[in-house]
TIGU-296844 format. One record per residue: x, y, z of N, C-alpha, C in turn. Coordinates in steps of 0.2 Angstrom, whole numbers, plus 5000, padded with zeros to 4 digits. Layout:
BEGIN
XYZXYZXYZ
...
This chain:
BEGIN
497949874886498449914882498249924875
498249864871498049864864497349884864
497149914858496549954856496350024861
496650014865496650064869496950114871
497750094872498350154872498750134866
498650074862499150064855498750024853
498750064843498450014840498949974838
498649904837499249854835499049854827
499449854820499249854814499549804812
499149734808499649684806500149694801
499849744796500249754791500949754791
501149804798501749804799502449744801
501949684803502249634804502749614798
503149564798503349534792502849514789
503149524782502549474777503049404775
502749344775503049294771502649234767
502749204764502349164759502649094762
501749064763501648994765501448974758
501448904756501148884752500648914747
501148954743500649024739500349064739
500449064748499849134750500349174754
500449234756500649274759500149294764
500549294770500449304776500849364780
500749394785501049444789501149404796
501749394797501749364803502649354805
502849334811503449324813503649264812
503449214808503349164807504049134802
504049154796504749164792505149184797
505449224801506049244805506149194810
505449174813505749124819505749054816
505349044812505748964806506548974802
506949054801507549034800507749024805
507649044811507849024819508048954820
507448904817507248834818507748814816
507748824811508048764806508748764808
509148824810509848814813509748754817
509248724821509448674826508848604824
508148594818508048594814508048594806
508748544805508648574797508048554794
507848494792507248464790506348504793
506248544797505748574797505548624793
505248604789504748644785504548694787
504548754783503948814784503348804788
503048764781502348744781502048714790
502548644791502548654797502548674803
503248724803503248774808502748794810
502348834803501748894804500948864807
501048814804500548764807500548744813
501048744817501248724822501148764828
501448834825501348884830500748924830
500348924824499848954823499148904829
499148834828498948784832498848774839
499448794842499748814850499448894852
499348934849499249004849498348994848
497948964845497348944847497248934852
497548864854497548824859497648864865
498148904865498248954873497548994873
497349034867496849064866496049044870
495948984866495448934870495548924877
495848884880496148894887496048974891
496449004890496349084891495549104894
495249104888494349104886493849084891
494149014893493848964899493948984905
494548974905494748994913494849044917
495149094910495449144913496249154915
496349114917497149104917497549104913
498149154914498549174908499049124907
499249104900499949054898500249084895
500949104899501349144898501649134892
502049154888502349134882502849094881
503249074888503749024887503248954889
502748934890502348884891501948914885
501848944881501548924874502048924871
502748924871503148894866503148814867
503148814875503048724877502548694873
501948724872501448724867501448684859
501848734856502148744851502648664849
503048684853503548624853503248534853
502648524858502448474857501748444852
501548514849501348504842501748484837
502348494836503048484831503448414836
503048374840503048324843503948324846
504048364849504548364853504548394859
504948344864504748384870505348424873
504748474875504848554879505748554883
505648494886506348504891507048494887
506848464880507348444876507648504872
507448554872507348614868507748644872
508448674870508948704872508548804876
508548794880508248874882508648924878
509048914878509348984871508948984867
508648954864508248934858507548954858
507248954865506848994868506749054868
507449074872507449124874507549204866
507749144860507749184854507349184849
506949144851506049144848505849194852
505849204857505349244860505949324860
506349324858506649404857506549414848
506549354846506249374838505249374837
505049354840504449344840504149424844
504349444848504149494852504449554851
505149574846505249624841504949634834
504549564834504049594828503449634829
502949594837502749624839502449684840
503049704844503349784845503049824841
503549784835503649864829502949844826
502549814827501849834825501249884828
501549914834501149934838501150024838
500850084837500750124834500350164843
500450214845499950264848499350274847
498650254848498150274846497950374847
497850374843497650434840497550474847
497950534847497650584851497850564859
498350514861498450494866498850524871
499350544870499850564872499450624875
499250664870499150744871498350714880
497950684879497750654883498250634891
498750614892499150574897499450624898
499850684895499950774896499650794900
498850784899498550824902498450784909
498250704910498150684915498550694921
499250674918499750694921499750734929
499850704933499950764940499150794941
498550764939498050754942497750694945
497950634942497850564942498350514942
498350474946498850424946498650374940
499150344937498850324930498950244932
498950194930499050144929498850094923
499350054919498949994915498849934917
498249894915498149844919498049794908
498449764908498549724901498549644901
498149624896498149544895498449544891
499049514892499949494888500149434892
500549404885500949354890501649344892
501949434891502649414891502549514893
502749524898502849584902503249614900
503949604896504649634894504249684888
503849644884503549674876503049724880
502849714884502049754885502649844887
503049824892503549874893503849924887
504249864884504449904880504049944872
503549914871503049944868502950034869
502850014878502550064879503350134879
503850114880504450134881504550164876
504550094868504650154862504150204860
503450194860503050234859503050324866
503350314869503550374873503250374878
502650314879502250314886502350284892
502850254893503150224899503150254905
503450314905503550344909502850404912
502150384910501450414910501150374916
501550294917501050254922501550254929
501150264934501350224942501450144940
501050124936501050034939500850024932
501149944930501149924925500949854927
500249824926500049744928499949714923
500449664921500349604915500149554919
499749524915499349454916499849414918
500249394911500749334914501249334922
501249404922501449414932501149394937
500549404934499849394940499749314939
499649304933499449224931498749224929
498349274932497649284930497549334925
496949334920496749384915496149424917
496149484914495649514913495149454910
494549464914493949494917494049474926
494749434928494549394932494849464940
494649464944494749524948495449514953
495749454950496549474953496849514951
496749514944497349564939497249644941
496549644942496249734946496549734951
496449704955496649704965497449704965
497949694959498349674962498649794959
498249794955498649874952498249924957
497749894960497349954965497949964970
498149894973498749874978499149934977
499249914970500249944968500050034968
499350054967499250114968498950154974
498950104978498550124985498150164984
497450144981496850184977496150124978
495650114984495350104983494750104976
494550044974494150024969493750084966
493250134971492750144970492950214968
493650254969494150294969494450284961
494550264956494650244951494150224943
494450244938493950264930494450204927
494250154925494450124923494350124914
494750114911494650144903494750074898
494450044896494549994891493949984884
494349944880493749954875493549864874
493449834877493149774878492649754883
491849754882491349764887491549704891
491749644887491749594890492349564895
492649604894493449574899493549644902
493549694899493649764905493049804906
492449804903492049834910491749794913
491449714912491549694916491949654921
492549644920493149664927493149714930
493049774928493149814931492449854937
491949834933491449814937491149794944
491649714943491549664947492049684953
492449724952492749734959492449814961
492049854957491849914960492149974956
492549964952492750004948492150054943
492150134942491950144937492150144930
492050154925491950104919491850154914
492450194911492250204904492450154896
491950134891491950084888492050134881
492650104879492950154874492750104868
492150134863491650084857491450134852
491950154850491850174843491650134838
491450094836490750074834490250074835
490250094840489450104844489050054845
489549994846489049924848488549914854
487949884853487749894858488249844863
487749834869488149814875487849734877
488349674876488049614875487549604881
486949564882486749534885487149514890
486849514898487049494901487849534906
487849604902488449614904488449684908
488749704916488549764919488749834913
488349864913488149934909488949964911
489350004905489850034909489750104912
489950134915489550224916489750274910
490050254908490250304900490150274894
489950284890490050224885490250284877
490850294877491250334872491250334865
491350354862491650344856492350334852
492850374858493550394858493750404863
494450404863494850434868494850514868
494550544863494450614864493850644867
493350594868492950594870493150584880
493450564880493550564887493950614891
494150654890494450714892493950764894
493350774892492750804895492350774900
492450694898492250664906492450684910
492950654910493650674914493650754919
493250794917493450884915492750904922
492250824919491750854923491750834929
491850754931492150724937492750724942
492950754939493650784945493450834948
């Protein structure tokens, strides 16, 4: 989904100031959260604490493949501020991750030229996203506000599956919900290393959306298109159907 049907721009997140530096982050909003049930915790260590756990999933993620949903990285989170997880009132939870995932949201923009794209594929192609996220409600409603919800058959988040891009559960399980053979499917992503190679590894064809024009790491199968843009792919498109 990100850099490929929405760009995410930090700018728009909140801004808040840590120890004399300004930051962009949901960080402020979910530290007023805290402190109602934390008075004594600090900014300072909040942000450190969540920023910490957020590597840490990240690393984990990288290695294995296995996605940790977001209420297990707040568990994360919580045991770096040395408190433990079951002790944590699930309200409290459950309002970090609607304040943390409403900042999200409103950071997320349509990439350029898209819609008019999903117009057109419309009633030619069954559409599908297949997205590494770890909280399925945001990926939804991202797509909801920005007006594209209603452009896909199937919507496959990581945290549902349990497995991430590159790993060939996350693909098997949206082929299933499409009833679409591998070999029958263009799969569209701008990460060589998590979607075309995933998409690859199960037989999928591969356009690699690289507006930068990077080359293609070592090591990694070649995608069949290798694009500049999403405007660019509407001619593919035009010649292979």
């Amino acid at each position: 989904m990100f850099d490929t049907l929405v760009r995410f721009d930090p700018e728009r997140l909140p801004a808040v100031e840590i120890g004399g530096r300004r930051f962009r982050s949901s960080a402020g909003r979910l530290h007023a959260i805290a402190t109602q049930f934390w008075p004594s915790l600090s900014l300072e260590m909040f942000h450190e604490a969540f920023i910490e756990s957020f590597r840490e999933a990240e690393r984990r993620r990288a290695t294995s493949h296995r996605e940790i949903a977001a209420p297990e990285r707040f568990a994360m989170f919580y045991d770096r501020l040395g408190i433990r997880a079951e002790t944590v009132p699930a309200e409290l939870t459950g309002r970090f991750l609607d304040e943390h995932m409403t900042c999200l949201a409103g950071a997320a923009t349509p990439m350029p030229g898209l819609q008019g794209l999903l117009d057109w594929l419309r009633g030619r192609h069954p559409l599908g996203v297949v997205s590494n996220f770890d909280y399925t409600p945001t990926v939804r409603r991202i797509l909801a506000d920005t007006g594209l919800l209603d452009r896909f058959e199937t919507i496959v988040v990581s945290d549902a599956v349990g497995w991430r891009k590159p790993s060939p559960a996350i693909f098997d399980v949206a082929l299933r919900h499409l009833e679409i053979p591998p070999e029958g499917c263009l799969f569209v992503g701008d990460r060589a290393d998590v979607d075309v190679l995933g998409a690859k590894q199960v037989g999928m064809a591969v356009a690699w959306l690289n507006p930068a024009r990077a080359p293609l790491p070592a090591g990694l199968p070649a995608p069949d298109f290798d694009l500049p843009g999403l405007d660019a792919l509407r001619p593919v498109l035009e010649k292979t159907s």
